[in-house]
C-alpha positions as CSV (number, residue, x, y, z in Angstrom):
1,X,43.8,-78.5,47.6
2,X,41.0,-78.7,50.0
3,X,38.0,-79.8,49.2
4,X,35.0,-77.4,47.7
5,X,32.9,-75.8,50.5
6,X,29.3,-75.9,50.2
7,X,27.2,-73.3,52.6
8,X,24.5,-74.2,53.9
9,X,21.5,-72.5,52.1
10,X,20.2,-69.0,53.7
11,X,16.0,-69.8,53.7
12,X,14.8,-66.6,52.4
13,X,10.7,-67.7,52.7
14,X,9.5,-66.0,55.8
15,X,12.6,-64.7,56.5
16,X,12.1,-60.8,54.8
17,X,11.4,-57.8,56.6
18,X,11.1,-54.3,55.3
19,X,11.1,-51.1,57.2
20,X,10.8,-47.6,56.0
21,X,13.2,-45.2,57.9
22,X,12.5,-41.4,57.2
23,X,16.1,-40.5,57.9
24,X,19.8,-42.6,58.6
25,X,22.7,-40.5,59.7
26,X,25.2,-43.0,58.4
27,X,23.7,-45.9,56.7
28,X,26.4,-47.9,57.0
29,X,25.7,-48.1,60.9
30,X,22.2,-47.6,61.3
31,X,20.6,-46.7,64.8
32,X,18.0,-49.2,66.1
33,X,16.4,-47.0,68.2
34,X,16.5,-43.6,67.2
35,X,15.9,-44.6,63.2
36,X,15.3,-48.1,62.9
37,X,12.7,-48.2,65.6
38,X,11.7,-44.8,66.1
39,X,8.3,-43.3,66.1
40,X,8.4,-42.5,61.7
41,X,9.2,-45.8,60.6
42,X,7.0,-48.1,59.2
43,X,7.1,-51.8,59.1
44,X,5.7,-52.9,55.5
45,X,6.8,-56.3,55.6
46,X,2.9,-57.6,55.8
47,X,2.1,-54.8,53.4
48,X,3.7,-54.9,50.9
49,X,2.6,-57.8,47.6
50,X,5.0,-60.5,47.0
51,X,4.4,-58.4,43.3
52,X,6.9,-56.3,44.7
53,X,9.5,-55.1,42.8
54,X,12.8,-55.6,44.4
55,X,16.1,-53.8,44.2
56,X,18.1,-54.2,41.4
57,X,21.1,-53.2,39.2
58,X,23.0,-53.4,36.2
59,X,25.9,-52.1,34.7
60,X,27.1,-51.4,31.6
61,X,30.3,-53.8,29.7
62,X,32.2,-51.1,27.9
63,X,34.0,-52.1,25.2
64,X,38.0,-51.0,25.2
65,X,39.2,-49.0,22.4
66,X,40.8,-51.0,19.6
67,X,44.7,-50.3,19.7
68,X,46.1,-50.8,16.1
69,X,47.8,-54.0,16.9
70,X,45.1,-56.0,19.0
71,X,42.9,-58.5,17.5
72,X,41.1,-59.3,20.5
73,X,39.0,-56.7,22.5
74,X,38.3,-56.7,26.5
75,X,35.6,-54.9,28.6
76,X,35.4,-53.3,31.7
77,X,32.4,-52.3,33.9
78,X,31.1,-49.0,33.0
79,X,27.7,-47.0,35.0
80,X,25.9,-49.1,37.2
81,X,22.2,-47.9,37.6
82,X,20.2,-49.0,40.8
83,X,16.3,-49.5,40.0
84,X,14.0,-49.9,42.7
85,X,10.8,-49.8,40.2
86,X,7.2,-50.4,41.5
87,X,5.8,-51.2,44.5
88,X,2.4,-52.6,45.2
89,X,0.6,-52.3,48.9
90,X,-2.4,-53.0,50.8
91,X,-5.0,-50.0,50.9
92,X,-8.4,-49.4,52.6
93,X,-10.0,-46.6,50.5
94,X,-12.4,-46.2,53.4
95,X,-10.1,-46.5,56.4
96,X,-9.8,-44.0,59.3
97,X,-6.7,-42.0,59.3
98,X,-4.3,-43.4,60.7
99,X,-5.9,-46.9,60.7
100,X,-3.5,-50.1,59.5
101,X,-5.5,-50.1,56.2
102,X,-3.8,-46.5,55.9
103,X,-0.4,-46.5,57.2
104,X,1.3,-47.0,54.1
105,X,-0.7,-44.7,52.0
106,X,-0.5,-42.1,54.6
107,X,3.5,-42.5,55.2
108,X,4.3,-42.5,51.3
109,X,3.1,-39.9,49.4
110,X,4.8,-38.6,46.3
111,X,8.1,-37.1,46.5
112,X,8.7,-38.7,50.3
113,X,12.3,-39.4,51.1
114,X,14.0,-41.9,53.3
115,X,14.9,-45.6,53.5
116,X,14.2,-48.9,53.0
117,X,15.7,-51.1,55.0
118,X,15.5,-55.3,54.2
119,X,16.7,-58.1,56.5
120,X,17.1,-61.0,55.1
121,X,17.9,-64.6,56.8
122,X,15.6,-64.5,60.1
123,X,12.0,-64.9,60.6
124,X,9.9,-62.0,59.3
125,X,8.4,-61.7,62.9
126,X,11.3,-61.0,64.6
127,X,12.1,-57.5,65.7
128,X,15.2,-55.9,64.7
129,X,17.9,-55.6,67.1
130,X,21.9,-55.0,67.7
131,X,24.5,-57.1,65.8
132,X,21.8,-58.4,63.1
133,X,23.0,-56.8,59.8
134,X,20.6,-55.1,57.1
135,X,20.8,-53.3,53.6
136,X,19.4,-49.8,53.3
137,X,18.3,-48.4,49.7
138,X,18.2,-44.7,49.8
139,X,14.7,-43.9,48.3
140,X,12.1,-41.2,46.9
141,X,8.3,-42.2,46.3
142,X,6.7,-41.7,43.4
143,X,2.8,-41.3,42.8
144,X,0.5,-43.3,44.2
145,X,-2.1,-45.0,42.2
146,X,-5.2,-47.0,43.2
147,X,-5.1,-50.4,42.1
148,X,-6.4,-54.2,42.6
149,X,-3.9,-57.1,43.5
150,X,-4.8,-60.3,42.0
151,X,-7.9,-61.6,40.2
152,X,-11.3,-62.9,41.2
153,X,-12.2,-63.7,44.4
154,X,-8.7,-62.8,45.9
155,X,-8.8,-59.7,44.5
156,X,-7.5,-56.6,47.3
157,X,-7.6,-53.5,46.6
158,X,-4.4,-51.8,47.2
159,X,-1.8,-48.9,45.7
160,X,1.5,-49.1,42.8
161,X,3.8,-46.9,43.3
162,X,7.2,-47.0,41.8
163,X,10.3,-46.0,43.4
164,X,13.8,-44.9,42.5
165,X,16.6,-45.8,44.1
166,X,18.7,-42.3,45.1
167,X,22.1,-43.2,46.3
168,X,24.3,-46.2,46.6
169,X,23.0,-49.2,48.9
170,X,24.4,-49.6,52.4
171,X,24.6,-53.8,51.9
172,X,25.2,-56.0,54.9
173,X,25.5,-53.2,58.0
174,X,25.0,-54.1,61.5
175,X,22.2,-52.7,63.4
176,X,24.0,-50.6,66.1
177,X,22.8,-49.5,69.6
């Protein structure tokens, strides 16, 4: 037997973008320049809190039935439930419309539908393009709330808003033309 491989690590500090895409035709190829790029999505990678919550799921361990003969018992995987939960972004209370202290706010009120799309593995600055791959989370806003993000002197004022997590992610698709 060959020896164990060990992958290099993926650095994952710096290296996360988020976009929110009003609309994907086929998530599992998504368009970079008529959704990815076009004029309603939102880049809220330097908006967005670390706080964040991130995707997430879990699924249930059923139990199989006990047979009249077994003394041992087995499970199997049962409903998964995707959670998104709540978000926390930068907000201007007094900015102009329109204005980067807004963008968020103004793209995301309650009940909005759409994506949001996460690269993971290359610098947060770079723009997306062809051949890099992405996951897409099918998504509908909650209410916004006004807020404050951290304590003291660091304190920002900003919005929580939670998020659920409507379909089944679209995990590791490349970014088509």
């Amino acid at each position: 037997m060959a020896a164990p491989i060990r992958p290099a690590a993926t650095k994952a500090f710096g290296a996360e973008k988020w976009v929110f895409v009003p609309t994907i035709a086929d998530p599992t190829a998504p368009k970079l320049s008529t959704e990815l790029n076009a004029a309603g999505a939102l880049d809220v990678t330097k908006m967005f809190f670390a706080s964040s919550a991130r995707p997430d799921a879990s699924a249930n361990m059923a139990k199989a039935e006990r047979r009249l003969g077994d003394i041992e018992s087995f499970e199997f995987v049962g409903e998964t439930s995707y959670t998104l939960g709540e978000v926390r972004y930068s907000f201007n209370p007094q900015g102009a419309a329109l204005s980067t202290g807004v963008q968020a706010f103004e793209k995301l009120p309650q009940g909005t539908t759409g994506y949001l799309v996460r690269r993971l593995g290359i610098n947060r600055d770079t723009d997306l393009a062809v051949g890099q791959f992405v996951t897409s989370f099918p998504v509908e806003a909650g209410p916004q709330v006004e807020t404050t993000e951290g304590d003291g002197e660091s304190a920002e004022v900003a919005i929580k808003q939670a998020f659920a997590i409507t379909g089944p992610p679209s995990i590791k698709k490349a970014v088509v033309a």
